[in-house]
N, CA, C and O atoms as a GROMACS GRO file, in nm:
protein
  304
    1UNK      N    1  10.043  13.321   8.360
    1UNK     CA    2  10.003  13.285   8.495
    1UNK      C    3  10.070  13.153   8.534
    1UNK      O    4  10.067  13.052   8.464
    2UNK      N    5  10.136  13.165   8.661
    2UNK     CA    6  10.198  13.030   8.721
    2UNK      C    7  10.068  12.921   8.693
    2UNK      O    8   9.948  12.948   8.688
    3UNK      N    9  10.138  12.785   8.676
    3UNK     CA   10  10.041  12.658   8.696
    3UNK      C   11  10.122  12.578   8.805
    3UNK      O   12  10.244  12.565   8.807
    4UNK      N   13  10.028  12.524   8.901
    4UNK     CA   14  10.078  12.432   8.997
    4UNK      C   15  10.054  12.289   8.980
    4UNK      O   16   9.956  12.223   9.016
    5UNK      N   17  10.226  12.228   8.880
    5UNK     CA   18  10.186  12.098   8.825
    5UNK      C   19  10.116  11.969   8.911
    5UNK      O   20  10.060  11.882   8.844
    6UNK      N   21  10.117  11.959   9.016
    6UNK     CA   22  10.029  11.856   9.097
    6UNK      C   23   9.884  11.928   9.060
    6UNK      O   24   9.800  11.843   9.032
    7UNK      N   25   9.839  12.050   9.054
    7UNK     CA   26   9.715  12.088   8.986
    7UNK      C   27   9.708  12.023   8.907
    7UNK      O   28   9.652  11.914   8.914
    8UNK      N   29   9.786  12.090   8.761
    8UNK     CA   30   9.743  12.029   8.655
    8UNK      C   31   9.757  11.864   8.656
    8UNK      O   32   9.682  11.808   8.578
    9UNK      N   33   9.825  11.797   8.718
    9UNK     CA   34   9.830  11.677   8.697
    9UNK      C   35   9.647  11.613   8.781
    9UNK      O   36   9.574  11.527   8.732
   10UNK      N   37   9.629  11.668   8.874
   10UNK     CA   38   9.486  11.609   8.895
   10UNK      C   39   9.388  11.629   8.794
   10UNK      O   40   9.316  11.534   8.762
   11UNK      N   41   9.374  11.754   8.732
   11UNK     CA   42   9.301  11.784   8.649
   11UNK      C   43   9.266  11.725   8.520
   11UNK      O   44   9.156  11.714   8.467
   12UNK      N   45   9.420  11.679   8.467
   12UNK     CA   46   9.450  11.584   8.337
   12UNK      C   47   9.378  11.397   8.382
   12UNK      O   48   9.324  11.302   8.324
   13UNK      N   49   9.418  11.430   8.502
   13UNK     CA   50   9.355  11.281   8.584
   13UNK      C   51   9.237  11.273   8.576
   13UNK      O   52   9.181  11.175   8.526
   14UNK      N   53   9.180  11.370   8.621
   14UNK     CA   54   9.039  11.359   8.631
   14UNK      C   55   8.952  11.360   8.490
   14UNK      O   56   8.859  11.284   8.460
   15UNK      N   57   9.001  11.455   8.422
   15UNK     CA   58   8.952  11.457   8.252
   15UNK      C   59   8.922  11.340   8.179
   15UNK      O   60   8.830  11.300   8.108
   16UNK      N   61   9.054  11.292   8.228
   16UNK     CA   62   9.118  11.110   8.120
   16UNK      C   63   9.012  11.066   8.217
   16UNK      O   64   8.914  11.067   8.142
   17UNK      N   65   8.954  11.018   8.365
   17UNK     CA   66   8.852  10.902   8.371
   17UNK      C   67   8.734  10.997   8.344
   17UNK      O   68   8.636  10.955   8.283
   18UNK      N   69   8.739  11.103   8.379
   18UNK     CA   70   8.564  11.096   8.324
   18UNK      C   71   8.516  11.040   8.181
   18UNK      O   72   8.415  10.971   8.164
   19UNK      N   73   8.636  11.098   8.049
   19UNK     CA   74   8.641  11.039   7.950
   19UNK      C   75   8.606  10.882   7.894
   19UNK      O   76   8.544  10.842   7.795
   20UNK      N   77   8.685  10.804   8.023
   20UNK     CA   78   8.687  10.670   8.016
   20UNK      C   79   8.562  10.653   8.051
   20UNK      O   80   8.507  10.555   8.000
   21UNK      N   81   8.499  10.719   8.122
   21UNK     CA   82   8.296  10.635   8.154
   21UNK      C   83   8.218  10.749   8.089
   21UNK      O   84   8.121  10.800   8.145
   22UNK      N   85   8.269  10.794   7.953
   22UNK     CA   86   8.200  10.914   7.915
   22UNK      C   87   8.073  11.026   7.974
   22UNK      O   88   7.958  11.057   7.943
   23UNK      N   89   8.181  11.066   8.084
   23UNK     CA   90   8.125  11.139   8.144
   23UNK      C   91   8.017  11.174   8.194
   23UNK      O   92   7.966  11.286   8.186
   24UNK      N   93   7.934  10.988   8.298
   24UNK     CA   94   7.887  10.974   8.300
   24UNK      C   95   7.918  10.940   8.446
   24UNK      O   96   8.012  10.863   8.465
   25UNK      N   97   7.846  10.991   8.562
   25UNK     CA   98   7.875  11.027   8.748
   25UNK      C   99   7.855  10.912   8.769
   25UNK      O  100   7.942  10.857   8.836
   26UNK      N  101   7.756  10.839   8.732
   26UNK     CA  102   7.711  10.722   8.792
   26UNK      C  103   7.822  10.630   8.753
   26UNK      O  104   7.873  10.557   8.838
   27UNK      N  105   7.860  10.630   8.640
   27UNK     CA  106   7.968  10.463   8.583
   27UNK      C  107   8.084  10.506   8.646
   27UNK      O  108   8.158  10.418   8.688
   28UNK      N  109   8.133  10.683   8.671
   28UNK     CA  110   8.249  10.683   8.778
   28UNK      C  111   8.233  10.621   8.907
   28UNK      O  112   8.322  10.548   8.949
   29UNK      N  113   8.106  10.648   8.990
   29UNK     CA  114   8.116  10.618   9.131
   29UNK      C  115   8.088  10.454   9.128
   29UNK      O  116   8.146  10.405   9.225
   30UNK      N  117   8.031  10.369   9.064
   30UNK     CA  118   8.027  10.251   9.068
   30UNK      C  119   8.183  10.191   9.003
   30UNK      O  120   8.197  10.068   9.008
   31UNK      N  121   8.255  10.242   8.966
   31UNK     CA  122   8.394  10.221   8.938
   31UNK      C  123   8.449  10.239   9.102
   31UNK      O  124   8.494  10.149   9.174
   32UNK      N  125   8.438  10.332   9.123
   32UNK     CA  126   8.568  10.390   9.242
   32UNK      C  127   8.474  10.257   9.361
   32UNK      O  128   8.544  10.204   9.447
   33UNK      N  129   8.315  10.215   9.354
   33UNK     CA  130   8.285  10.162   9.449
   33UNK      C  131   8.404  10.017   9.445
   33UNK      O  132   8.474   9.957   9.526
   34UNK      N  133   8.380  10.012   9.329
   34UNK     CA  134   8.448   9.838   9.286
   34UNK      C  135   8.590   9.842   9.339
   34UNK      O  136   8.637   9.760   9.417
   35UNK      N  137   8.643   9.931   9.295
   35UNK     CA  138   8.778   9.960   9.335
   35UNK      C  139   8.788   9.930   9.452
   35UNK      O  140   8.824   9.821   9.496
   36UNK      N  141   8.746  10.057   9.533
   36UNK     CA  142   8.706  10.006   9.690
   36UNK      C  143   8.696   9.874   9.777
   36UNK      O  144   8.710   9.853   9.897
   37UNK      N  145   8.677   9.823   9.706
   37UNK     CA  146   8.545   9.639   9.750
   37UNK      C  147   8.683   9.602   9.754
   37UNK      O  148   8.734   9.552   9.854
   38UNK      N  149   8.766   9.630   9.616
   38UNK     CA  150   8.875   9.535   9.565
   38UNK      C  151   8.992   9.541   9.664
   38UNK      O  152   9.036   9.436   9.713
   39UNK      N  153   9.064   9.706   9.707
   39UNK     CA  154   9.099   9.698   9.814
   39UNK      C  155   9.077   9.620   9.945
   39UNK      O  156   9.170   9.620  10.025
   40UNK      N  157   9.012   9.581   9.964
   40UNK     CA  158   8.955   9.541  10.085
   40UNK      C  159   9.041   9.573  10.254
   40UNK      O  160   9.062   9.688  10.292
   41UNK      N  161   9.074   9.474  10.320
   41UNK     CA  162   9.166   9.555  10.450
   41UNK      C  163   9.255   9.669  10.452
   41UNK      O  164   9.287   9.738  10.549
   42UNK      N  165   9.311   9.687  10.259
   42UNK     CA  166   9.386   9.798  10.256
   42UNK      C  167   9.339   9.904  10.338
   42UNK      O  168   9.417   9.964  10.412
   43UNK      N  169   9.226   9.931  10.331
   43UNK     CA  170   9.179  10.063  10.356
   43UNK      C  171   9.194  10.076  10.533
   43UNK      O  172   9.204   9.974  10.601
   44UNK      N  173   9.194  10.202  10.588
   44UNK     CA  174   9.176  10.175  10.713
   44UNK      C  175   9.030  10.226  10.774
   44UNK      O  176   8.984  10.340  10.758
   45UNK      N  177   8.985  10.147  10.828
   45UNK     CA  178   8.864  10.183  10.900
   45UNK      C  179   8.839  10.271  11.020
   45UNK      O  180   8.885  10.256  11.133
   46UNK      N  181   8.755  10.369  10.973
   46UNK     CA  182   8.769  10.466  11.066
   46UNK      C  183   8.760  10.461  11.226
   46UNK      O  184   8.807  10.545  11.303
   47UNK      N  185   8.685  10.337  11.260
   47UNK     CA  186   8.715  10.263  11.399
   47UNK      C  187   8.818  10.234  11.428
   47UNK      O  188   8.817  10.193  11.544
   48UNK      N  189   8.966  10.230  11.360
   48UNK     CA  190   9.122  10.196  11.404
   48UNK      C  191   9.172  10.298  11.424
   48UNK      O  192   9.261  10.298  11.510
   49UNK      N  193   9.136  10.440  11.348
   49UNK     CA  194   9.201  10.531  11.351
   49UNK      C  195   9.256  10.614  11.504
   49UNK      O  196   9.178  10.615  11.599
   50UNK      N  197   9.356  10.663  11.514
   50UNK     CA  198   9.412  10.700  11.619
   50UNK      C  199   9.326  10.806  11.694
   50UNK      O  200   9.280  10.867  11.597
   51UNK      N  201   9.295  10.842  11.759
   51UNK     CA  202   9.285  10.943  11.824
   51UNK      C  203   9.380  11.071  11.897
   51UNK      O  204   9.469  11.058  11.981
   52UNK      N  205   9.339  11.164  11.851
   52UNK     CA  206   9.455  11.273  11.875
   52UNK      C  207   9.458  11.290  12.020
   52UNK      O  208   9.365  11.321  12.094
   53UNK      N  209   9.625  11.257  12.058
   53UNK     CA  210   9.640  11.317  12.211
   53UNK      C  211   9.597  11.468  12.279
   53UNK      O  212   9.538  11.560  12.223
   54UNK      N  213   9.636  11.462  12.392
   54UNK     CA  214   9.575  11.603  12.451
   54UNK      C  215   9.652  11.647  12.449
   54UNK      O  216   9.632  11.745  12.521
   55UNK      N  217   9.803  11.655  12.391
   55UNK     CA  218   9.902  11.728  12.387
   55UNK      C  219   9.884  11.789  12.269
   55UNK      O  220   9.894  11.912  12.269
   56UNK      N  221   9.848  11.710  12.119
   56UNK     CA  222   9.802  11.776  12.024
   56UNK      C  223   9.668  11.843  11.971
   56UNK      O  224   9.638  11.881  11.858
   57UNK      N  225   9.592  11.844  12.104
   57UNK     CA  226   9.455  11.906  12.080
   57UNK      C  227   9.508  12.071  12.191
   57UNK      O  228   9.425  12.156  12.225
   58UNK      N  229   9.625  12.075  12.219
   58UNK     CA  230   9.620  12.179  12.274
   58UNK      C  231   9.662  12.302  12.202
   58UNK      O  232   9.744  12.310  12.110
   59UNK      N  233   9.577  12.418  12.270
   59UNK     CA  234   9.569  12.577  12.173
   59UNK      C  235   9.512  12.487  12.078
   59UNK      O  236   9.581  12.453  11.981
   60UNK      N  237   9.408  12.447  12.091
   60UNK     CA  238   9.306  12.434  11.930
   60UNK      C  239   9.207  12.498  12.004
   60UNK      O  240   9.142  12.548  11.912
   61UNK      N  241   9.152  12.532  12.106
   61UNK     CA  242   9.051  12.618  12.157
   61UNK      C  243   9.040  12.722  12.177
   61UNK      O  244   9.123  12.757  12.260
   62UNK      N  245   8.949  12.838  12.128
   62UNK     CA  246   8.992  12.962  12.152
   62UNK      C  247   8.961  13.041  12.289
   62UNK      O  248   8.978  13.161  12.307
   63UNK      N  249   8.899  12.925  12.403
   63UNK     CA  250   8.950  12.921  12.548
   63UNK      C  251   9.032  12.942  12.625
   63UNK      O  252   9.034  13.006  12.730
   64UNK      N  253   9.121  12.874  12.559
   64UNK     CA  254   9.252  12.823  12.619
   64UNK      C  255   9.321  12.924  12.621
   64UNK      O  256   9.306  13.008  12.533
   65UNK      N  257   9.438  12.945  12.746
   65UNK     CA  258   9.542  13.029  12.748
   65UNK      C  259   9.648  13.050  12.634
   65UNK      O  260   9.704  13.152  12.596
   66UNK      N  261   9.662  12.869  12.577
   66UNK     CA  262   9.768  12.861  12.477
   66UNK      C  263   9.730  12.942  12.337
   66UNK      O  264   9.825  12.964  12.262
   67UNK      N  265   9.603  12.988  12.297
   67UNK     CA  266   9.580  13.040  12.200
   67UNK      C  267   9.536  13.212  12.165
   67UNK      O  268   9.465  13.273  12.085
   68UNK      N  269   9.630  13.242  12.281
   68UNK     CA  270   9.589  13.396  12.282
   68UNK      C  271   9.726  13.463  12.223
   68UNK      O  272   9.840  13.449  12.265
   69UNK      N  273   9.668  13.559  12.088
   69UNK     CA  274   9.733  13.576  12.052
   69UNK      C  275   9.938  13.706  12.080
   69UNK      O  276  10.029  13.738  12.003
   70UNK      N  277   9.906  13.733  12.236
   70UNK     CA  278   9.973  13.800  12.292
   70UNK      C  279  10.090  13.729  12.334
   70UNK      O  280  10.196  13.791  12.350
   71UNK      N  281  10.085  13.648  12.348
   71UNK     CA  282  10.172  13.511  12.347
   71UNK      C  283  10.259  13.493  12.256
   71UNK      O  284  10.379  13.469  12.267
   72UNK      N  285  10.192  13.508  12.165
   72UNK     CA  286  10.257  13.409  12.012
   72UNK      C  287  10.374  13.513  11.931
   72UNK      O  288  10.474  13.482  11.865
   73UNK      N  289  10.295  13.702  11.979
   73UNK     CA  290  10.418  13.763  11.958
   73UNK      C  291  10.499  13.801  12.047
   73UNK      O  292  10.483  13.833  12.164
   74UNK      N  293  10.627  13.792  11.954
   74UNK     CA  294  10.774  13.857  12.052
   74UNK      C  295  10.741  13.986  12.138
   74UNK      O  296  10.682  14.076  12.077
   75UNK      N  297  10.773  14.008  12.278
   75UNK     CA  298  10.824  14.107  12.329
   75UNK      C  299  10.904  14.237  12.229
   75UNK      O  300  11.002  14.225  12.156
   76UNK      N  301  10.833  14.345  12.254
   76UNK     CA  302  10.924  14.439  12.202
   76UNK      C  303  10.969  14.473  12.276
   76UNK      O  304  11.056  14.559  12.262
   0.00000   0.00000   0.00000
């Protein structure tokens, strides 16, 4: 069976830290919190984040003219 190495590479990732806080949920998420903290402005706050134009919210509705699927195929 195919393996999809970015799969396996999360998987090996994830194995090795649970290992490291012996597989224990709580000493992971108070890790990733610290981490977090440590980042600090790195991160972006979801109050900066862009908002999608109305050019790219269009045919996302299944209202809309742009999303009917008679359209989308070729003329025979």
């Amino acid at each position: 069976m195919w393996e999809d190495p970015i799969v396996a590479e999360v998987h090996r990732t994830r194995e090795m830290l649970a290992a490291k806080f012996n597989f224990d949920i709580d000493a992971i998420f108070a890790d990733m919190q610290k981490r977090q903290a440590a980042l600090g402005e790195r991160l972006v706050s979801p109050k900066t984040r862009a908002e999608p134009t109305a050019e790219a919210d269009r045919g996302l509705h299944s209202g809309s003219p742009e999303s009917t699927s008679h359209q989308a195929a070729p003329a025979a």
